[in-house]
N, C-alpha and C positions, 0 to 999 in steps of 0.2 A: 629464689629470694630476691629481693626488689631490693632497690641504691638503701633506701628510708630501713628497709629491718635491718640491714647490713649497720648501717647508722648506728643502731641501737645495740645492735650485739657487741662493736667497738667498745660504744662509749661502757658496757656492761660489764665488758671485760679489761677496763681501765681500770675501773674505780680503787683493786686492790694495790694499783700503783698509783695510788692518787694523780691521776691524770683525766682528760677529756679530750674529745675529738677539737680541737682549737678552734676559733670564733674567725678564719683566715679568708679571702678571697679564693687563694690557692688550693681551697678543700675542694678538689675537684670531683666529677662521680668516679673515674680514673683515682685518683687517689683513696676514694674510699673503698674499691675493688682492692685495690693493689693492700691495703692494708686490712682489709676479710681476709684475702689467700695468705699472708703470712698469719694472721689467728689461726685459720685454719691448718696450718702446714705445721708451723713453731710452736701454738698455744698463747700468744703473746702476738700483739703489734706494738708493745712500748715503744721500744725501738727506733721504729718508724716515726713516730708521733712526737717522741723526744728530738730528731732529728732534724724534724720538720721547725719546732720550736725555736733551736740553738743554732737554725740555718743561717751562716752570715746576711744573707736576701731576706730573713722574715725581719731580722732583728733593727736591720737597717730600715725595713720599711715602717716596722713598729715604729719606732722611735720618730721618723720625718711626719707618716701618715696617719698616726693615733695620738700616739704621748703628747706629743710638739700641739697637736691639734685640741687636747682637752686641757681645760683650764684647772681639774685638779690635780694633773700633773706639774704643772706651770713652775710652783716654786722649787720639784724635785729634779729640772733636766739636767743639771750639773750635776748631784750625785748619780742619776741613770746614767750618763755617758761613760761617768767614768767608774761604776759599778760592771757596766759594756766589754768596758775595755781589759778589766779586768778575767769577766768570763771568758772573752775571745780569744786571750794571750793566755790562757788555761792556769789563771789564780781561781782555785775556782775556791779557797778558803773565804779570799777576801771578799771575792763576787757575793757567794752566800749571807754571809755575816752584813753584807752590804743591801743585799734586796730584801732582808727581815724587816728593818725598821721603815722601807721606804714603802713595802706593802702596807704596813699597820697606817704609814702616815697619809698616802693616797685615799686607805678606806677612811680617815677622818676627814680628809676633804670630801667627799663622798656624799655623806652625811652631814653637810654645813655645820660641820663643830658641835653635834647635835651628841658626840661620845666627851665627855668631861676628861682633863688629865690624869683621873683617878680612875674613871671605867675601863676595863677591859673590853677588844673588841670582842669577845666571847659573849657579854652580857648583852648586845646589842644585835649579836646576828642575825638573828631572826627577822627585826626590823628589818634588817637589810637587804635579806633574802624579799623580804612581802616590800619594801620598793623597787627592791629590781625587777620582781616580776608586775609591778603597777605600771613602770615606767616602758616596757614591752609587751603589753597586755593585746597591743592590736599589732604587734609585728608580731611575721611568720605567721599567720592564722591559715594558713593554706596546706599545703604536702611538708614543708618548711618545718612544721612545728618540732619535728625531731630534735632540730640545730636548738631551740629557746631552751625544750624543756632538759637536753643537755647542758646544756650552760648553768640551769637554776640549779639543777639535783646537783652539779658539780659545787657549784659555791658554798649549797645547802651544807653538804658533806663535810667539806674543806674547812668555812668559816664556824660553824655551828660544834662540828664533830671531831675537828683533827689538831688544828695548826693552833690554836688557842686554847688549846686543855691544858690544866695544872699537869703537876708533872703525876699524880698517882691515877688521875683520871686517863690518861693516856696510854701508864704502865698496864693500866685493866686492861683495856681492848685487844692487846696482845696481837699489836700491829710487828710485824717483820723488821720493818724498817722506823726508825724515827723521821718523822717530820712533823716538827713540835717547835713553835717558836722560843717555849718557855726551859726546854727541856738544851735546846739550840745555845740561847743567850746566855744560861747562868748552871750551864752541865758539858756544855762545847757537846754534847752529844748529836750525830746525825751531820759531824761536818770533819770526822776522821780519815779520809781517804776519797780519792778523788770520786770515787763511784759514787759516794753520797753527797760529796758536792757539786758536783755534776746535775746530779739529777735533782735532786731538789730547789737546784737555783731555775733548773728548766721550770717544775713545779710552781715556782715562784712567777716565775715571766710568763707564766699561761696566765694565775690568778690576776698579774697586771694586765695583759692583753685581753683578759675578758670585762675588765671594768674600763677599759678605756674604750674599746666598742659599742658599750650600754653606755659610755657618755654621749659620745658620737652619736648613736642611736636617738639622741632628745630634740635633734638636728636634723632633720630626713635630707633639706638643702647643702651643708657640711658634711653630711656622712657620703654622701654620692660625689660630692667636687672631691672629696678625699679617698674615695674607692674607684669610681667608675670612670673620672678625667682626669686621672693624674698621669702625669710622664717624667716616667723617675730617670729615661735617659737623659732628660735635659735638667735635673735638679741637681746640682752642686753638692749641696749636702751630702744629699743621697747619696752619692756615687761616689764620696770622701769615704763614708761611713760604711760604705758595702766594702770598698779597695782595702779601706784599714781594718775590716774583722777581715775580710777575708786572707789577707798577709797575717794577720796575728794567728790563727788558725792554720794556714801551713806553717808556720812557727813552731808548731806547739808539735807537729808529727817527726819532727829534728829532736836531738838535744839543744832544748834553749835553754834560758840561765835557772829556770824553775827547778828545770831534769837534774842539776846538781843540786837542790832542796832533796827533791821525790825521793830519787836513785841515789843519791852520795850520803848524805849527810843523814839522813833518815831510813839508810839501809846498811850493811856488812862489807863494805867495800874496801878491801887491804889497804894497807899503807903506801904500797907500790901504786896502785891507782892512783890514790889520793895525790901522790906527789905529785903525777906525772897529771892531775886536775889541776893541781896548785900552776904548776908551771904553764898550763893553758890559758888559764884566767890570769895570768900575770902578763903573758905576752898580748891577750884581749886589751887587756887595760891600756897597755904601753904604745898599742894601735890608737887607741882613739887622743892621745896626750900630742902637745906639741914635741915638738922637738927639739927649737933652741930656745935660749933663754928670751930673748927678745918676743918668739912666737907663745910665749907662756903667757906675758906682761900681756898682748894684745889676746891673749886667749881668755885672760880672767875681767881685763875691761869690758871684753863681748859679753861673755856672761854675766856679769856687774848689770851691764845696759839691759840686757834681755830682762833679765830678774826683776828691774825697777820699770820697765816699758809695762810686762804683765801685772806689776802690783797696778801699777796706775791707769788700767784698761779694766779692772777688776773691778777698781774703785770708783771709777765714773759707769759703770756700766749696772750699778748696785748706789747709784743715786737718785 
């Protein structure tokens, strides 16, 4: 079996976790071996794929080399950052709750305002799908075509048949898992436990990263200065944004201050613990405060000044 059927059989055996082989540089033929032999060995490569996704390196690159780069992203990059930051530091409640609305709001940019405040992006999918595939009709026409035509059946799926169904059209299909925008927003269902929020915000930042590529792609001069010359050792950004998921992500293999949400407060944990939590997080606190009264006075002018520097960097920055 050749790199291209191997392609195929992935992407085949994603669909029931609403997933796709990713639109990435890093999909290497190596990578796509390596994750046949786990189908083949496990019965599953999600794993793999989701790993690939929520890697502090993909995330940090999305963000500097795609998001940053398309202009329907342009007025979301404050809530992607710190929707980021959230997934990275393993909120992955808030994360979720947070990449719903800014998927829906990307795919209206998308479509030049072409979905009304009233339409659902359900009622328009189709559309969407028959431009994206207009808009790559002469890319990948070669051995390549496997990478398009998984990208299109994935959106096809996702936009048309999953993520935008009412809530009883959804209950029919007798899906395992929810991932349901409508079912999400006004049922909290599909964002109960970290496994579903997890995974569905990965789900979420594939659907990002496949429409910010088909931006890219409208660009052949853009899409190569942002794939094939780039040098993210000398990008600033880049390398804030890789340090800081990647610190927030050994974070999250500790007890960080979340693990008391998960573990304490949302499980059976004696009294005894409890206290002996209580008194952890009090001596926490009493670390980060000053000490005398004098260093309090200049502790809270600091903060005073900080608070009023960032209102006022906000405000000229948003004129």
């Amino acid at each position: 079996m050749n790199s291209w059927d191997k392609y195929k059989a992935i992407n085949a055996s994603l669909e029931k976790d609403f997933l796709c082989i990713p639109p990435y540089y890093s999909v290497t033929r190596s990578f796509i071996d390596e994750s046949y032999d786990d189908l083949i060995k496990n019965g599953s490569c999600a794993g793999r794929i989701m790993g690939l996704i929520t890697s502090p390196f993909q995330r940090a690159y999305q963000l500097e080399y795609r998001y940053k780069q398309c202009e329907i992203f342009e007025d979301f990059i404050p809530a992607i950052e710190h929707s980021l930051y959230d997934f990275a530091a393993g909120n992955w409640v808030c994360a979720y709750l947070s990449f719903l609305p800014i998927v829906e709001s990307v795919i209206r940019k998308f479509t030049h305002g072409r979905i009304s405040e009233d339409d659902g992006i359900k009622k328009h999918a189709t559309e969407l799908i028959n431009e994206y595939k207009s808009i790559i009709s002469q890319v990948y026409e070669d051995e390549r075509k496997p990478i398009k035509e998984g990208l299109i059946s994935h959106l096809s799926r996702i936009l048309e048949d999953t993520l935008f169904d009412r809530f009883n059209q959804y209950y029919a299909k007798g899906h395992k898992v929810v991932f349901n925008r409508n079912l999400t927003l006004h049922k909290l269902e599909g964002v109960n436990n970290f496994v579903e929020g997890t995974t569905n915000s990965a789900r979420l930042l594939l659907i990002l990263d496949i429409f910010a590529e088909l931006w890219l792609m409208r660009d052949a001069n853009k899409y190569a200065q942002n794939t094939l010359y780039i040098e993210p050792d000398e990008n600033l950004d880049y390398q804030i944004r890789l340090r800081l998921y990647n610190k927030l992500f050994l974070q999250t293999l500790g007890a960080s201050d979340l693990f008391y949400i998960d573990e304490v407060l949302m499980s059976t944990k004696s009294d005894e613990e409890k206290k002996g939590l209580v008194a952890l997080l009090e001596m926490q606190a009493a670390s980060l405060l000053p000490k005398s009264s004098s260093e309090i006075g200049d502790w809270i002018k600091n903060c005073a000044r900080y608070t009023a520097e960032r209102i006022s960097g906000i405000k000229e920055r948003n004129k």
